[in-house]
MARRO-253265 format. One record per residue (C-alpha): residue in one letter; x, z, y. Coordinates in steps of 0.1 Angstrom, whole numbers, padded with zeros to 4 digits, always signed. Each point is the difference from the previous one (the first is absolute). Example, Ala and Ser with C-alpha at 12.3 -4.5 7.8 and 13.67 -1.06 7.14 Angstrom:
# MARRO-253265
a+0123+0078-0045;s+0014-0007+0034;
//
This chain:
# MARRO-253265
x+0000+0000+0000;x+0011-0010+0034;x+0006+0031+0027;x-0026-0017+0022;x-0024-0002-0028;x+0006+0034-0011;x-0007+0012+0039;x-0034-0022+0007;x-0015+0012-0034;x-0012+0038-0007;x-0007+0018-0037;x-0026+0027-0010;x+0007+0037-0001;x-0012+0021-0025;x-0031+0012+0028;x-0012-0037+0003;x+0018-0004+0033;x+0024-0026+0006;x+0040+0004+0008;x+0019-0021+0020;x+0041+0001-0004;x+0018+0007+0030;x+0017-0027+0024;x+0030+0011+0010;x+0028+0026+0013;x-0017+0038+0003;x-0005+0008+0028;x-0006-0028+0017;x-0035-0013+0016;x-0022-0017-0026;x-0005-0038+0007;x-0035-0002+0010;x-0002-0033-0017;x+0007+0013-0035;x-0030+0026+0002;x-0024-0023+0010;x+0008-0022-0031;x+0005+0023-0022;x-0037+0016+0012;x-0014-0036-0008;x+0019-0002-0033;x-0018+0036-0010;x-0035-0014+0013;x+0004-0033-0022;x+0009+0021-0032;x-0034+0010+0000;x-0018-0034+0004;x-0008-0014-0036;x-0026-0034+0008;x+0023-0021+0017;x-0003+0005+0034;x+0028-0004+0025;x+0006+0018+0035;x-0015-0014+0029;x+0015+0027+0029;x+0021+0028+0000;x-0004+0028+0025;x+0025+0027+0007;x+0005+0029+0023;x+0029+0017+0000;x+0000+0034+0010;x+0033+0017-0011;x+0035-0012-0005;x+0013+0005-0037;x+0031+0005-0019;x+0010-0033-0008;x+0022+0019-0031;x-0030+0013-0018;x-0029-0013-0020;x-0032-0003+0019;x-0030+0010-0022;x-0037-0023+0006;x-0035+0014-0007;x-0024-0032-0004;x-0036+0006+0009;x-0024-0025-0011;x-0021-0008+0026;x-0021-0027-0012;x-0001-0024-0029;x-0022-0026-0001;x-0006-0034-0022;x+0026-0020+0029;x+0012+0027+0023;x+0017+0032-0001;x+0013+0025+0023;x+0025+0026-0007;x+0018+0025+0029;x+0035+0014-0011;x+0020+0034+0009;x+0034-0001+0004;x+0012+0036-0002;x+0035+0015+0001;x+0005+0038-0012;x-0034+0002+0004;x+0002-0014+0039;x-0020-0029+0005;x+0020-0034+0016;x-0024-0025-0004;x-0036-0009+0000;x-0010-0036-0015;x-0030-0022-0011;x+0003-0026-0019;x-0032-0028-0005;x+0002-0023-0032;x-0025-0029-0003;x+0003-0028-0031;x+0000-0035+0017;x-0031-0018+0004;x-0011-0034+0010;x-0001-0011+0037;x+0017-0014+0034;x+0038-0005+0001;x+0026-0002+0026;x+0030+0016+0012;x+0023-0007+0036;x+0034-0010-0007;x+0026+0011+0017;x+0021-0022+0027;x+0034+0007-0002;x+0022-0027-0007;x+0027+0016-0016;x+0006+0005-0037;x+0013+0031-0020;x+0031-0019-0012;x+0013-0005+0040;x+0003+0037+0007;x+0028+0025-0010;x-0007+0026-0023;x-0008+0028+0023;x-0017+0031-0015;x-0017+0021+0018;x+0004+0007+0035;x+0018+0036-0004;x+0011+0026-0030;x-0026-0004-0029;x+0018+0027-0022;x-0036+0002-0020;x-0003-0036-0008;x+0014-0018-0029;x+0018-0029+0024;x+0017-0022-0030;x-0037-0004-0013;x-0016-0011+0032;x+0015-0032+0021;x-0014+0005+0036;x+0011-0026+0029;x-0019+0006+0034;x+0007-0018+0036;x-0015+0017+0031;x-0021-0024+0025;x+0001-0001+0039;x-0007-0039+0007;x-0038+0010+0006;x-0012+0028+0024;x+0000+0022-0029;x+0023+0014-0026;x-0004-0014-0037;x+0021+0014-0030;x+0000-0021-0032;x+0008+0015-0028;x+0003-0018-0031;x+0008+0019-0031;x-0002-0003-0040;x+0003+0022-0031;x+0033-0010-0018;x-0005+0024-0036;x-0032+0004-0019;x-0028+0018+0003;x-0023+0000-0031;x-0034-0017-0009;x-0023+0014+0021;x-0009-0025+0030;x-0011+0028+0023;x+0038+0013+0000;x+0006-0030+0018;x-0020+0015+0027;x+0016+0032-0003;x+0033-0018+0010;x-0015-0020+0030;x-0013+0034+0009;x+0033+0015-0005;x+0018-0022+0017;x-0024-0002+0033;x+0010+0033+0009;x+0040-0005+0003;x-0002+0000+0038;x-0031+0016+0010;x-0001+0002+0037;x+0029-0016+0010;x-0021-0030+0014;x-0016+0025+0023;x+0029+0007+0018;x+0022-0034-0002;x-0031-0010+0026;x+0021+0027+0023;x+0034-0012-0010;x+0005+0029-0023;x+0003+0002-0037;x-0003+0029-0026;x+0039-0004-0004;x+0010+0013+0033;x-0020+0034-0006;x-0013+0000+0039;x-0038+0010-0018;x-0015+0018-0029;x-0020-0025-0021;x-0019+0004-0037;x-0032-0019-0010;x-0032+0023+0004;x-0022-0029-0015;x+0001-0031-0022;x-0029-0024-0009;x+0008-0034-0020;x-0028-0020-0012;x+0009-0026-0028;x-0016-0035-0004;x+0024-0021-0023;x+0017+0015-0026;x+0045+0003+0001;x+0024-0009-0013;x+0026+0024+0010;x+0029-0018-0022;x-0004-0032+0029;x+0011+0000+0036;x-0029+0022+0020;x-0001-0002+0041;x-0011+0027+0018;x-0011-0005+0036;x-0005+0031+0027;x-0010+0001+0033;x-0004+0039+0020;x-0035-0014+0025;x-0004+0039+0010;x+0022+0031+0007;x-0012+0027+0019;x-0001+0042-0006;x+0029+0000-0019;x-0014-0024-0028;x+0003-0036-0006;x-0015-0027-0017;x+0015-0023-0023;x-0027-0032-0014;x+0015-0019-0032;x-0003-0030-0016;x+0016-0007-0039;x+0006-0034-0010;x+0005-0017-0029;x+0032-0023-0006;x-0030-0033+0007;x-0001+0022+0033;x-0037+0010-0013;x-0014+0033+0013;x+0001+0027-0027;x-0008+0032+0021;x-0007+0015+0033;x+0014+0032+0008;x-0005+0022+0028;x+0028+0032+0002;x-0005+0025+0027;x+0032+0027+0006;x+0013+0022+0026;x+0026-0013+0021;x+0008+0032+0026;x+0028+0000+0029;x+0027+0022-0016;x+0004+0031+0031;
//
């Protein structure tokens, strides 16, 4: 099993509950990216008709331990003959981090289409970046990521394309948990590149307080992925981040909305 694999995926405990391994050095913050999938992962344990998630919805309310497991009570709230709704707690020494719902529908005839992104510019023609600081949590020789940063309109643009190198397993909705994952890696840093800062240079204190991602197409999280942010809103110490996952046809996949603190350090 791949490290990435064996960090998106969760396993029952003895009490019915779900445990996920721990992400990295102890002591260090929890990537907030890595609970969220991991709460999806518990959530789709428990759906046996065939359904796949539709939107995920997390809060988070307390920074973790990225060195220890994180243990995920599943509540079922709803199962019908197409839908299904579960919410997920994410709880730490019995302190809870997260809050999440998850919404699973099976796929049903009716209108298609998806926007496509613009960008001219191909995977291949970028250098192999990473992220866009430390990432001591995330397994980096299973994930290529190459981003470029856009001024040439009145806005900023980052473009993040990215791909999962090593395998996963079987299950399609672990593709999602990767794309989920992996739309995390720089939470609010869009928010402040609008004010010529970055999360790099340490002038604010940043962490996502929300994430929302609603999927349309399925993944494929093995092939080139773009990732397009834009901040349209800061204000009260919180910004907004809006998201748009593409396919490697360019295709819309998901739309993601990510809001986080983003506070002048005194």
């Amino acid at each position: 099993m791949s490290v990435l694999a064996r960090l998106l995926d969760v396993t029952r405990d003895t009490n019915g509950a779900f445990v996920g391994a721990e992400s990295g050095p102890a002591e260090k913050r929890a990537y907030g990216g890595h609970l969220a999938a991991q709460a999806m992962a518990a959530a789709c344990h428990t759906i046996d008709n065939g359904a796949s998630p539709t939107s995920l919805h997390v809060q988070f309310l307390r920074g973790g331990d990225a060195g220890s497991p994180v243990h995920y009570d599943v509540e079922r709230v709803y199962d019908g003959r197409t839908a299904a709704s579960r919410r997920v707690l994410a709880r730490q020494d019995k302190r809870l981090l997260t809050t999440a719902t998850v919404s699973f529908s099976i796929a049903a005839d009716g209108p298609e289409h998806a926007a496509h992104a613009t960008t001219q510019h191909e995977p291949d023609q970028l250098p192999a970046t990473g992220p866009i600081g430390p990432a001591p949590s995330l397994p980096l020789d299973e994930i290529d990521i190459r981003y470029e940063d856009d001024w040439s309109t009145s806005e900023f643009v980052r473009r993040l394309w990215w791909r999962i190198t090593a395998p996963l397993g079987a299950q399609q909705w672990l593709q999602q948990c990767a794309a989920v994952y992996v739309t995390d890696i720089y939470g609010i840093d869009p928010v402040l590149q609008v004010h010529g800062h970055t999360m790099t240079d340490r002038s604010h204190r940043t962490a996502t307080t929300d994430s929302s991602i609603w999927f349309h197409r399925p993944i494929d999280a093995g092939e080139w992925n773009l990732l397009e942010s834009r901040s349209p809103a800061a204000a009260r110490g919180r910004g907004l981040v809006a998201l748009n996952l593409y396919d490697a046809q360019k295709v819309l996949t998901a739309t993601l909305v990510q809001e986080g603190l983003a506070v002048l350090r005194a």
